[in-house]
KEZA-447250 format. One record per residue: y, z, x of N, C-alpha, C in turn. Coordinates in steps of 0.05 Angstrom, whole numbers, padded with zeros to 5 digits, always signed. Each point is the difference from the previous one (the first is absolute). Layout:
N
YZXYZXYZX/...
***
This chain:
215
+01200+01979+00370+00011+00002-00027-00019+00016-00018/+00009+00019-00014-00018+00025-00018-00014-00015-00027/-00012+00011-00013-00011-00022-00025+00024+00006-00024/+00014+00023+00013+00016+00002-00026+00023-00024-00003/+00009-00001+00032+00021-00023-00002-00014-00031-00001/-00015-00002+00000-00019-00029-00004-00005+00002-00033/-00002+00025-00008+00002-00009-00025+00026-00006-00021/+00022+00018+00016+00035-00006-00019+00003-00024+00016/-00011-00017+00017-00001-00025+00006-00005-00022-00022/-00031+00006+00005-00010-00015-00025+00006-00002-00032/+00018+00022-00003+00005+00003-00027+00029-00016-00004/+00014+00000+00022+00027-00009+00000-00004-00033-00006/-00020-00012+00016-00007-00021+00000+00006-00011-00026/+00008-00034-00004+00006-00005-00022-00030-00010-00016/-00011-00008-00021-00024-00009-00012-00010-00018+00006/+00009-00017+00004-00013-00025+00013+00000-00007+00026/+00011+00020+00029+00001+00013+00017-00034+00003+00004/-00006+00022-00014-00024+00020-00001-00022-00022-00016/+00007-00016-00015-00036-00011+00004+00012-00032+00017/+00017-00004+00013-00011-00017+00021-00017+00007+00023/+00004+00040+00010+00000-00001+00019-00037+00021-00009/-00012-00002-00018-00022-00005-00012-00013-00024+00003/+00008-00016-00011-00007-00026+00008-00010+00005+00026/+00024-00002+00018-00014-00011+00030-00022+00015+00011/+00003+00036-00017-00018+00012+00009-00033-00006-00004/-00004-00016-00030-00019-00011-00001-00008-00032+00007/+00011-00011+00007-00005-00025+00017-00008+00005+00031/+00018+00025+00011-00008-00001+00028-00038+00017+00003/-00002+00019-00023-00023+00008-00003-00023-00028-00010/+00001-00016-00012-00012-00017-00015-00010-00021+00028/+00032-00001+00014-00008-00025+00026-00025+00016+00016/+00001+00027+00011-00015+00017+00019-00022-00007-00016/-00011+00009-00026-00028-00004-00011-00011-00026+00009/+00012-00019-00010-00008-00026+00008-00009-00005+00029/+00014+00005+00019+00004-00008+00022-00030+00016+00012/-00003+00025-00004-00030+00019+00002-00020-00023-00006/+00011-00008-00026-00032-00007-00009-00013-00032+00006/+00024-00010+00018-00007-00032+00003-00008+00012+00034/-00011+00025+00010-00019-00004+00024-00009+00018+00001/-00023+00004-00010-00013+00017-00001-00017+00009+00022/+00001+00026+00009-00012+00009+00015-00026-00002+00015/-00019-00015-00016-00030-00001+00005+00004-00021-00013/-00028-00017+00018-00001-00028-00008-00035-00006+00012/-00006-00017-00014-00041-00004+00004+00005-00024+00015/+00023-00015+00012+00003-00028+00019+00000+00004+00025/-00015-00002+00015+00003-00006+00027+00031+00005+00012/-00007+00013+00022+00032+00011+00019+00011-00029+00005/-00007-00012-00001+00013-00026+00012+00027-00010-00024/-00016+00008-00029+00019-00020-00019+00025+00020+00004/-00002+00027+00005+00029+00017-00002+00019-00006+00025/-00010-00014+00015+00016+00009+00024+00017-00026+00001/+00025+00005-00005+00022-00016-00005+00002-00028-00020/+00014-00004-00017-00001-00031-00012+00011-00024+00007/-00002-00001+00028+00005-00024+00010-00016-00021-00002/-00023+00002-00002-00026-00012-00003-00012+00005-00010/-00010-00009-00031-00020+00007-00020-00023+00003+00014/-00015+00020-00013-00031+00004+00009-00018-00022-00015/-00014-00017+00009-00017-00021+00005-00033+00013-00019/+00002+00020+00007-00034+00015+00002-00013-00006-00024/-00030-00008-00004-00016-00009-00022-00014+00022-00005/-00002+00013-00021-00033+00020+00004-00024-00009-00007/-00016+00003+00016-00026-00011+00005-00023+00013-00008/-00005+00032+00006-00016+00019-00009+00019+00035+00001/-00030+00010-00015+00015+00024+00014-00025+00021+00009/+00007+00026+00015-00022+00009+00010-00004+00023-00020/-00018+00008-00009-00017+00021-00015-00030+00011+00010/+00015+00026+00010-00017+00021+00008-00015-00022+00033/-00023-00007-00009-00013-00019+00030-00006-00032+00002/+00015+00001-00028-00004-00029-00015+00027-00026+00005/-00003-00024-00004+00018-00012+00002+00002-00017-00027/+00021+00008-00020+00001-00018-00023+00021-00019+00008/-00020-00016-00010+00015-00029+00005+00012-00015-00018/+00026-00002+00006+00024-00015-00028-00001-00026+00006/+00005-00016+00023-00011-00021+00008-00029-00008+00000/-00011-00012-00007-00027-00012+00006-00004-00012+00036/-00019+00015+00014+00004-00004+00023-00011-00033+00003/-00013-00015-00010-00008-00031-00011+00027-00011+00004/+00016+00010-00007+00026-00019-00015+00018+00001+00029/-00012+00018+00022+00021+00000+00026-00014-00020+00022/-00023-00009-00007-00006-00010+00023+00004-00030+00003/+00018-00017-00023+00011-00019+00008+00021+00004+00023/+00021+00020-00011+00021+00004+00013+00002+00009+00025/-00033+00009+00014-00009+00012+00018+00008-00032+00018/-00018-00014-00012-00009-00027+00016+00027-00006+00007/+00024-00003-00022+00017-00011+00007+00020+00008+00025/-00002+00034-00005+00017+00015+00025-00003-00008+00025/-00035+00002-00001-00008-00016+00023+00007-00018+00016/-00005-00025-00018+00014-00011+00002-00011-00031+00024/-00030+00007+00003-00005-00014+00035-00036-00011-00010/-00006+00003-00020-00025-00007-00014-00021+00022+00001/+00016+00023-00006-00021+00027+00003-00012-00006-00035/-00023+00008+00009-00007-00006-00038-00006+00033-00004/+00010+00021-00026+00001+00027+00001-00021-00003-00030/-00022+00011+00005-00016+00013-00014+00001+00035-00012/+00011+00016+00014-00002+00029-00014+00027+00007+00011/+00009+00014-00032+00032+00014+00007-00013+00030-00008/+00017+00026+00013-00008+00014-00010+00024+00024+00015/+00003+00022-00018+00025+00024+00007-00015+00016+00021/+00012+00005+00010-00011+00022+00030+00015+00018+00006/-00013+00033-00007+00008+00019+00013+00002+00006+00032/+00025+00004+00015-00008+00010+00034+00013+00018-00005/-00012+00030+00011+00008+00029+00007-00018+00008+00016/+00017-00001+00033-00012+00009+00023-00025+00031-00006/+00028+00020-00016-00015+00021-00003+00011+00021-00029/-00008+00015-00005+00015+00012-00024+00036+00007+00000/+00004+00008+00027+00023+00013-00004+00023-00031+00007/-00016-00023-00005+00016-00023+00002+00001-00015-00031/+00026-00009-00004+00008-00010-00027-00014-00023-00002/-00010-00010-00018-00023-00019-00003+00023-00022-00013/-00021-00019+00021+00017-00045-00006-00017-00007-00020/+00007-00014+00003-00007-00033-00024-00003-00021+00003/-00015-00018+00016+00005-00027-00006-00021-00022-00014/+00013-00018-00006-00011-00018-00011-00015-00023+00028/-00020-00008-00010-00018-00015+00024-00011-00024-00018/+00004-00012+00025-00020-00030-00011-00009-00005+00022/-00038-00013-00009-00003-00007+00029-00015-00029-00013/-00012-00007+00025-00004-00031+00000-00016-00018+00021/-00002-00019+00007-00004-00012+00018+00010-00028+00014/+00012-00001+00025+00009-00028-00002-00014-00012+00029/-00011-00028-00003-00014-00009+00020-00022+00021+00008/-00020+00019-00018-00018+00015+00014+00013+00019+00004/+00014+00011+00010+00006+00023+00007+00026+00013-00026/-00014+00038+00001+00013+00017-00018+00035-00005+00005/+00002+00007-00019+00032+00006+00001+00012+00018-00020/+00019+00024-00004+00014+00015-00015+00020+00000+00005/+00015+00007-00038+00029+00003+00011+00008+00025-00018/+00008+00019+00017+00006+00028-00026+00035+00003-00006/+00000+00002-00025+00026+00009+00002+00012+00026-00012/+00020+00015+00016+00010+00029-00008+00009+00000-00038/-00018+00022-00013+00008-00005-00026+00022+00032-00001/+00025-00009-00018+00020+00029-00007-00020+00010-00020/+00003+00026+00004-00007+00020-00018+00020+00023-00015/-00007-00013-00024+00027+00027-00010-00014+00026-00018/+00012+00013-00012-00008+00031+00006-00023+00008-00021/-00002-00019-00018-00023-00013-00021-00029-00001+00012/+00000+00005+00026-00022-00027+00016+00004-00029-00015/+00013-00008-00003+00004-00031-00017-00003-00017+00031/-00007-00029+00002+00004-00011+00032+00017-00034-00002/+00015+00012+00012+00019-00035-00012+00005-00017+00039/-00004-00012-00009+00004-00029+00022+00025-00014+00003/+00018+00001+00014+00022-00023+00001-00006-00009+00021/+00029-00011+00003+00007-00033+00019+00002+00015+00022/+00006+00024+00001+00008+00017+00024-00024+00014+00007/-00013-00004+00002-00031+00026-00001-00006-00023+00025/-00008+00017+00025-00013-00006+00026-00024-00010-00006/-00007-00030+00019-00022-00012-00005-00013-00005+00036/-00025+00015-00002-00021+00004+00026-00030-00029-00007/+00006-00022+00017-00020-00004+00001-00022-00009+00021/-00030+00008-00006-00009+00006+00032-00023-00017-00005/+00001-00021+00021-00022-00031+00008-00020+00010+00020/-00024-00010-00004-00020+00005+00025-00005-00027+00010/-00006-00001+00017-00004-00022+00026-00017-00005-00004/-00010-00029+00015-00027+00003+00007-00025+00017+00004/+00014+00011+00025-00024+00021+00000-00001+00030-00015/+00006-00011-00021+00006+00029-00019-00014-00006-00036/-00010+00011-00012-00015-00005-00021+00020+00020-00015/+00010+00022+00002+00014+00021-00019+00023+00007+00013/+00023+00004-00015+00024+00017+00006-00011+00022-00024/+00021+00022+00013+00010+00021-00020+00034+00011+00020/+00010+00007-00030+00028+00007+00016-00008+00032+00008/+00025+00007+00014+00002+00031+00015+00025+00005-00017/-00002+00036+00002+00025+00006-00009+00001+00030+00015/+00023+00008-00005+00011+00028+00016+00013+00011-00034/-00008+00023-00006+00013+00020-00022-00014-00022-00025/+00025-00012-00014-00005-00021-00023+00010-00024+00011/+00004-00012+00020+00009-00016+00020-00014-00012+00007/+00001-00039+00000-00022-00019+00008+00019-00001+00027/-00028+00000+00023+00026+00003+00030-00013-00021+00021/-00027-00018-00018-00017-00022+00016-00022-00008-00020/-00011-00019+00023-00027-00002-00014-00017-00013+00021/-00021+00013-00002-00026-00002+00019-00031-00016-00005/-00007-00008+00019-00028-00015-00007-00017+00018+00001/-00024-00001-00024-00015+00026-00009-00023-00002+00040/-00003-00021+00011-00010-00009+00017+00015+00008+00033/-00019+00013+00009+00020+00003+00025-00011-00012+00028/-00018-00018+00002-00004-00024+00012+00026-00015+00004/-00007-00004+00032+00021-00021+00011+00003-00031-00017/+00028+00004+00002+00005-00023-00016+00009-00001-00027/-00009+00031-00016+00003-00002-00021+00027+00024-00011/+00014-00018-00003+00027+00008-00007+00016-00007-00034/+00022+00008-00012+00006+00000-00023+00028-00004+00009/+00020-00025-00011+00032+00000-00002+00006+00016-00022/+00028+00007+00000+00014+00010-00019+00024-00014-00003/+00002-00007-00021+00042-00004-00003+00003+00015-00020/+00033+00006+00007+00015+00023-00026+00023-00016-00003/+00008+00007-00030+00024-00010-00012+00009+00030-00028/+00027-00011+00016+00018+00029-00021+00005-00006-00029/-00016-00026-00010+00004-00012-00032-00027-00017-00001/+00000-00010-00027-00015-00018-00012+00002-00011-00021/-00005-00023-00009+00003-00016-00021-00028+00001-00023/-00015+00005+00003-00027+00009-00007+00004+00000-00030/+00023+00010-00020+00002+00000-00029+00016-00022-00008/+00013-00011+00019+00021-00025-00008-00019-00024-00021/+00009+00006-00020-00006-00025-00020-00023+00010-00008/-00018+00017+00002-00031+00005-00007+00009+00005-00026/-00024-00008-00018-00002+00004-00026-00023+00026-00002/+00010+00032-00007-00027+00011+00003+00002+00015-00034/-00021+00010-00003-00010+00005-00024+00004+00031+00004/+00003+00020-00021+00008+00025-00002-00030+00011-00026/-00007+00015+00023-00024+00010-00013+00002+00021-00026/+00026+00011-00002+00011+00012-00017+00006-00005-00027/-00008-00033+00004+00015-00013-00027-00023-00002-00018/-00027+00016+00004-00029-00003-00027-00025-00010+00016/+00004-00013+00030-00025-00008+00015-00008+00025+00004/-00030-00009+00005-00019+00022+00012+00016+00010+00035/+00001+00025-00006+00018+00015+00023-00032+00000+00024/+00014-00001+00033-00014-00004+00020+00004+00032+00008/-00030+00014+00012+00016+00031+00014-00030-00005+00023/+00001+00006+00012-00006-00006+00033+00005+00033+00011/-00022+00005+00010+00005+00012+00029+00012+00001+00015/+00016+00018+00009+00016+00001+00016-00007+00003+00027/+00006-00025+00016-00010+00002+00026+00019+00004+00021/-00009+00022+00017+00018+00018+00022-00009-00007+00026/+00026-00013+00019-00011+00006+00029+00011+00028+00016/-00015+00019+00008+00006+00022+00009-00010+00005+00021/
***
């Protein structure tokens, strides 16, 4: 159809014809704007919260990473009740603390959060996978993989292993017969359920720490 006959169209049109069909022209423009701007393209949350809404994202933020540093929004003090409790078996957890693993440079660098402890004499840790969103911000949910690795008897130290940014074991620093390290893994954790933690953001004296790397 030519613009000339689109226009002895429109002119034939009766008056109130021609601004209903204005109208709709600006409502269907007005719905599209809206619709753009309730998802925005870029987001500082962890891949986890975008990926479908069937299940709210859980995730707490805890710190975030700057430059080699770890600022800490949580008070790492305030995790090691909840440590004890995850536990769960009378490990008593003295030091929590964020941990860089990157096998090597051209590997995307993890996160986890660690608590260690002791129960009956012997070490025990439990690390858990922290999300990272594009902020370096580091948030923890219910869903975040929990590694933790017991030494035996004949074992005085664990440390975990990892492959890339990947916890894939954990070994006795001791390699004397006898001296061995368990591991159990679980695909969740309860670790924030009910904790009361404090947000360093809110006027406390802010925590920044070293950033410590296993490589």
């Amino acid at each position: 159809m030519s613009e000339n006959t689109l226009m002895r169209f429109w002119q034939q049109l009766p008056t109130g014809a021609r601004l209903i069909a204005v109208l709709a022209v600006v409502v269907i423009l007005a719905g599209a704007c809206t619709r753009r701007e309730a998802f925005p393209e870029d987001s500082d949350e962890p891949s986890e919260m975008a990926e479908g809404d069937s299940v709210a994202y859980d995730g707490q933020l805890l710190a975030q990473v700057v430059f080699d540093s770890i600022d800490y929004i949580v008070p790492p003090l305030d995790l090691m009740q909840p440590f004890i409790q995850e536990f769960g078996d009378g490990t008593v957890v003295d030091k929590v603390m964020i941990h860089k693993v990157q096998e090597s440079r051209k590997d995307k660098a993890g996160y986890y959060l660690v608590g260690m402890g002791i129960r009956n004499g012997s070490y025990r840790a439990m690390a858990l996978q922290l999300d990272v969103a594009s902020d370096n911000s580091l948030y923890l949910s219910s869903k975040s993989k929990k590694f933790i690795c017991a030494a035996t008897a004949g074992c005085t130290f664990c440390f975990f292993t990892f492959s890339g940014s990947q916890i894939t074991g954990c070994e006795c620093e001791s390699r004397a017969a006898g001296s061995f390290c368990e591991q159990k893994f679980s695909d969740s954790n309860q670790l924030l359920k009910n904790a009361k933690l404090r947000n360093l953001r809110d006027g406390e004296t802010r925590i920044i720490e070293p950033l410590r790397t296993a490589n």
